[in-house]
C-alpha positions in Angstrom: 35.8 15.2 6.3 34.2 13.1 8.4 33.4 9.7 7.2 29.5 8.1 7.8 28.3 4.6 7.5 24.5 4.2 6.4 23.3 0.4 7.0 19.6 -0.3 5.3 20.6 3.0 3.1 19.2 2.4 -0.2 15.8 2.4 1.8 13.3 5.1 1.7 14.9 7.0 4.8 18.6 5.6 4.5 18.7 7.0 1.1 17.7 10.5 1.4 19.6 10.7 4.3 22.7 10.0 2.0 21.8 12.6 -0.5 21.2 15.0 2.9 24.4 14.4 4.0 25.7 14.6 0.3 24.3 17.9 -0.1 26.2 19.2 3.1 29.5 18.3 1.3 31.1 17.7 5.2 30.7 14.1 4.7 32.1 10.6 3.1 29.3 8.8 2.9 29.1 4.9 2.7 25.9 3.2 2.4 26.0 -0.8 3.4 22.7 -2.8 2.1 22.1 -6.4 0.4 19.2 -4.8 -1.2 16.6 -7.4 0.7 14.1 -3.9 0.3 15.6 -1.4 -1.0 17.0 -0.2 -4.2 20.0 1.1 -6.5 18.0 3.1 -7.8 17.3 5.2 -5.0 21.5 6.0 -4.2 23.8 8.1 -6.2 25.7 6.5 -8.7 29.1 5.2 -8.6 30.8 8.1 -9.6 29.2 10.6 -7.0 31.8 11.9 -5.0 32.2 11.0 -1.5 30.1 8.2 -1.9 30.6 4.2 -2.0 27.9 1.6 -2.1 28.9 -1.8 -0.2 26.8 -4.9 -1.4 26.5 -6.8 2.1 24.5 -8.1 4.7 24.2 -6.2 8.4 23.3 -9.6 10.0 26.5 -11.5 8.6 29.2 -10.9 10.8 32.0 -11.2 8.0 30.8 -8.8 5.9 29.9 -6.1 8.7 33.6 -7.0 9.4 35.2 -6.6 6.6 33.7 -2.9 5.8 34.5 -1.8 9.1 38.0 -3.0 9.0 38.5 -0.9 5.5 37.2 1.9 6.5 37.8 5.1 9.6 33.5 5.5 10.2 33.5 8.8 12.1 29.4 7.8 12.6 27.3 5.3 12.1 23.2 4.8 11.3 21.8 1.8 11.3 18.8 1.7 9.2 19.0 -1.9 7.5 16.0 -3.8 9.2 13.0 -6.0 7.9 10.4 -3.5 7.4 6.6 -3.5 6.3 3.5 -4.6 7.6 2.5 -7.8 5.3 6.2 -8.3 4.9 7.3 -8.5 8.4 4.4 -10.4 9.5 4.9 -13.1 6.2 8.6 -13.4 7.6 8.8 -13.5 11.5 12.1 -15.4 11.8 13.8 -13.5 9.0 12.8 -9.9 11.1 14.5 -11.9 14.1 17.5 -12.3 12.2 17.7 -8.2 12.6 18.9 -8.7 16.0 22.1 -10.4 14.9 23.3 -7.0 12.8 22.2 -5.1 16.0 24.6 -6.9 17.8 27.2 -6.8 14.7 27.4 -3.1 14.5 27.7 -2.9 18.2 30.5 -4.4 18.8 32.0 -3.7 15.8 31.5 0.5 16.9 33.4 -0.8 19.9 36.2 -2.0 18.3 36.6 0.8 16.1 35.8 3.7 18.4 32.7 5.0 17.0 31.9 8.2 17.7 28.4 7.9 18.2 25.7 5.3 16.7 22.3 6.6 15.3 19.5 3.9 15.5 16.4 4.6 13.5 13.6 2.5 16.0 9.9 2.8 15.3 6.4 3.6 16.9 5.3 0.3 16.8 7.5 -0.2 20.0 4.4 1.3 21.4 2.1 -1.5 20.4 -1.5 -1.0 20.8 -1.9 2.3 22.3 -2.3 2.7 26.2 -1.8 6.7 26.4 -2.4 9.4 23.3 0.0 11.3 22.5 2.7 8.5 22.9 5.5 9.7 25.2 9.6 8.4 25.2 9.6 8.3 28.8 6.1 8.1 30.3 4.1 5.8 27.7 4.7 2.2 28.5 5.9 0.1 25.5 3.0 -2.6 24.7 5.3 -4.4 21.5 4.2 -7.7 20.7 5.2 -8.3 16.7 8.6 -9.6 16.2 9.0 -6.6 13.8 8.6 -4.4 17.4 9.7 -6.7 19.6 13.4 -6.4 17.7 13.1 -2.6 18.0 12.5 -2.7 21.2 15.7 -5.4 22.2 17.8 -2.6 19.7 16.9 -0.3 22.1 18.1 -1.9 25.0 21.2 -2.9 23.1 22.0 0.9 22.8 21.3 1.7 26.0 23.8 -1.7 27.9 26.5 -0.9 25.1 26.6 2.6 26.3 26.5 1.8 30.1 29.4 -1.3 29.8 31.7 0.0 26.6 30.8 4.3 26.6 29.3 3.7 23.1 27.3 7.2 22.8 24.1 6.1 20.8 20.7 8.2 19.5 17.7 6.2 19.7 15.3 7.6 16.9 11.6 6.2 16.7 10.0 6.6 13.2 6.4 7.2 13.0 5.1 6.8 9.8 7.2 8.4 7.1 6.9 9.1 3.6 8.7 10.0 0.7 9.4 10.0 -3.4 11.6 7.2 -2.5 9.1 4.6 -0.6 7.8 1.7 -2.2 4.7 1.2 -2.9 3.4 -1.1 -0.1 3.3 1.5 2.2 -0.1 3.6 2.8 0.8 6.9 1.4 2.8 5.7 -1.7 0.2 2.7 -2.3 -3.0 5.0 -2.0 -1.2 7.6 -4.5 0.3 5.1 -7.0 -3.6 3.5 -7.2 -5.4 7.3 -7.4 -3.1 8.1 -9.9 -4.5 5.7 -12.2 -7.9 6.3 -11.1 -7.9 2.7 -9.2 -9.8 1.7 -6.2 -8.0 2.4 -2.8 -8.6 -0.6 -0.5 -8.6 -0.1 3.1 -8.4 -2.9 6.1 -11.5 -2.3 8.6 -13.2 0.6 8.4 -10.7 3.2 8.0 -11.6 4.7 11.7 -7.6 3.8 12.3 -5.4 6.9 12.7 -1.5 7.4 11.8 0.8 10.3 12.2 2.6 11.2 8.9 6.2 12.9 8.3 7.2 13.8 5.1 10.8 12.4 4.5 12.8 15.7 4.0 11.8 16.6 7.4 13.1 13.8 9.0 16.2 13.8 7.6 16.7 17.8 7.9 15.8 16.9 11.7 18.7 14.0 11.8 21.4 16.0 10.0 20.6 19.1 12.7 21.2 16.5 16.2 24.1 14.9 14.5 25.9 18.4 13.5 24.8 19.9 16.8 25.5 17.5 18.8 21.8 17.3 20.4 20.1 14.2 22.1 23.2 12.2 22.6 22.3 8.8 25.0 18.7 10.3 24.3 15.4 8.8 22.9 13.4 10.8 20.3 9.8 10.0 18.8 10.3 11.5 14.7 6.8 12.4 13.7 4.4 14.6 13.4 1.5 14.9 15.6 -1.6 16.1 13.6 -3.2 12.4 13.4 -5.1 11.6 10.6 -7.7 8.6 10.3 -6.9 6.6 7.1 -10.5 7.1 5.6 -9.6 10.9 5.9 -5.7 10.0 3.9 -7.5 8.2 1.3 -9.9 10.7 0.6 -7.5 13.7 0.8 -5.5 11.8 -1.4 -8.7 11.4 -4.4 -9.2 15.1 -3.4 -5.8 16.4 -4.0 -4.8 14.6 -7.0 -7.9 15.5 -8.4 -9.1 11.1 -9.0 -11.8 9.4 -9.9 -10.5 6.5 -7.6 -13.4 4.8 -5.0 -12.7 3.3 -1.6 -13.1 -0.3 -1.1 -13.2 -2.1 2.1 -11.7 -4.8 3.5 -11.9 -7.2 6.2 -9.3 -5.8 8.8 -5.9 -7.9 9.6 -6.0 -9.9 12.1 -3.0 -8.6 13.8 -0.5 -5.4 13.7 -2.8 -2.5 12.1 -3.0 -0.4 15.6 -6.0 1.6 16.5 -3.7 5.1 17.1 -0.9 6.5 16.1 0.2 9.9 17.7 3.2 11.0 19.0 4.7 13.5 22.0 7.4 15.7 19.5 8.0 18.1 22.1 11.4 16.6 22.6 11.8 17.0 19.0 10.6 20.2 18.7 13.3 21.4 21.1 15.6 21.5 18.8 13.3 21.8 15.7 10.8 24.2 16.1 10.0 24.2 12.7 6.9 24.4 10.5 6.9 21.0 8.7 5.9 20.2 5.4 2.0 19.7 5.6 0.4 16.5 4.5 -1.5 17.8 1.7 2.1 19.6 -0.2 3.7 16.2 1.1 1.2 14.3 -1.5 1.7 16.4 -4.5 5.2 16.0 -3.7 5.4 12.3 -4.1 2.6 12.2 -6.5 4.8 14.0 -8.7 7.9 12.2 -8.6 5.7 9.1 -9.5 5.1 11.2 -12.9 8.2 12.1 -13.2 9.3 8.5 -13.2 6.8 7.0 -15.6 
């Protein structure tokens, strides 16, 4: 059984990853998160087999040290960053910190002879759009936020620790996705939280902004399939769909589909970090997951009710 180390995984992605690779029973799982964002309540128990929870930090050397030195990891994906708009933007210096448990798992995977290293990066390494749809190789990377600046030096860290040590490495970028387990600061979960209680949805600017929306079980499906398959190794993948969607259009699919009374309200825009464009190139993706994915509208319902479920 091969044994898996999950940084960042009581997050929205990190967790359903574990119960993925849970459900495959090929896997020990260990999840390693000080719980900065995400939550207990989103992991297995205790008592789930094949499955430990470590209470640490990423970014502290001695505890990235000491889990490492305990355990065999066959794999490892690391997931623990800073994340969120308002959050990372509120904390520039603590999303620098991220670099530190970059560098940490690194050189720790070099010690220990890791097999291969699965970095989740994220389209905002793209910055403000200069091609549509956004491309691995061809679309320049236009990052100015700390939050994608450090994605961006994780990148590079992949890509040196590969050439100088022969650490293999996946390089994942996130677009926007969504799940039962995301908080609710995030667009999807925060606009259906607020129409489920018939509140109003408030949007920055005037809504004309577009994203590109995964629902979580397809990412993760998607991850489990390159790591068993052994696909995209010393690669770079964009993880995403690309039907793009304006959020005026989200917010009012959203009232549509869960049947609300909720209005929109407007709001001046943010000064920085809410890009004009999200769309990305999945034909690299596609190679090896040509796969109908679960449309935005059954995504909604989906989350919508596990929020029932839960109140």
């Amino acid at each position: 059984m091969k044994k898996v180390l999950i940084t960042g995984g009581a997050g929205n992605i990190g967790s359903s990853l574990v119960r993925g690779l849970l459900d495959t029973s090929k896997y020990h799982v260990n999840v390693l998160d000080n719980l900065s964002t995400g939550t207990l309540e989103n992991i297995p128990n205790k008592q789930q087999e094949n499955f430990n929870f470590l209470d640490g930090d990423v970014n502290c050397l001695e505890d990235v040290t000491k889990v490492f030195d305990k355990n065999n990891f066959d794999y490892v994906f690391h997931y623990a960053a800073l994340v969120g708009v308002e959050r990372t933007q509120q904390n520039p210096l603590k999303v620098l910190e991220d670099i530190e448990g970059i560098k940490n798992i690194l050189n720790l995977s070099v010690e220990h002879n890791i097999e291969r290293v699965f970095y989740s990066s994220s389209s905002e390494v793209y910055g403000e759009p200069v091609e549509i749809p956004q491309n691995e190789i061809t679309t320049p990377l236009n990052s100015k936020l700390p939050y994608a600046i450090v994605k961006s030096v994780g990148e590079s860290f992949m890509r040196t620790f590969h050439e100088h040590h022969g650490v293999d490495f996946t390089i994942m970028r996130f677009f926007n996705t969504y799940g039962p387990r995301q908080k609710n600061d995030f667009v999807i979960s925060k606009f259906i939280e607020l129409a489920l209680s018939n509140q109003d949805l408030t949007i920055y600017g005037d809504g004309s902004q577009t994203r590109s929306f995964l629902h979580v079980a397809d990412n993760i499906e998607f991850t489990i399939k390159i790591l068993e398959e052994k696909k995209l190794i010393n690669d770079v993948v964009n993880v995403g769909s690309d039907i793009e969607i304006t959020i005026i259009d989200l917010a009012n699919l959203i009232i549509e589909s869960l049947d609300s009374k909720s209005k929109i309200v407007f709001l001046p825009p943010l000064k920085e970090g809410d890009m004009t464009r999200r769309q990305p190139d999945i034909s690299k993706m596609k190679s090896v997951f040509n796969k109908e994915i679960i449309s935005l509208k059954d995504g909604i319902k989906d989350v919508a009710s596990s929020n029932l479920l839960l109140k």
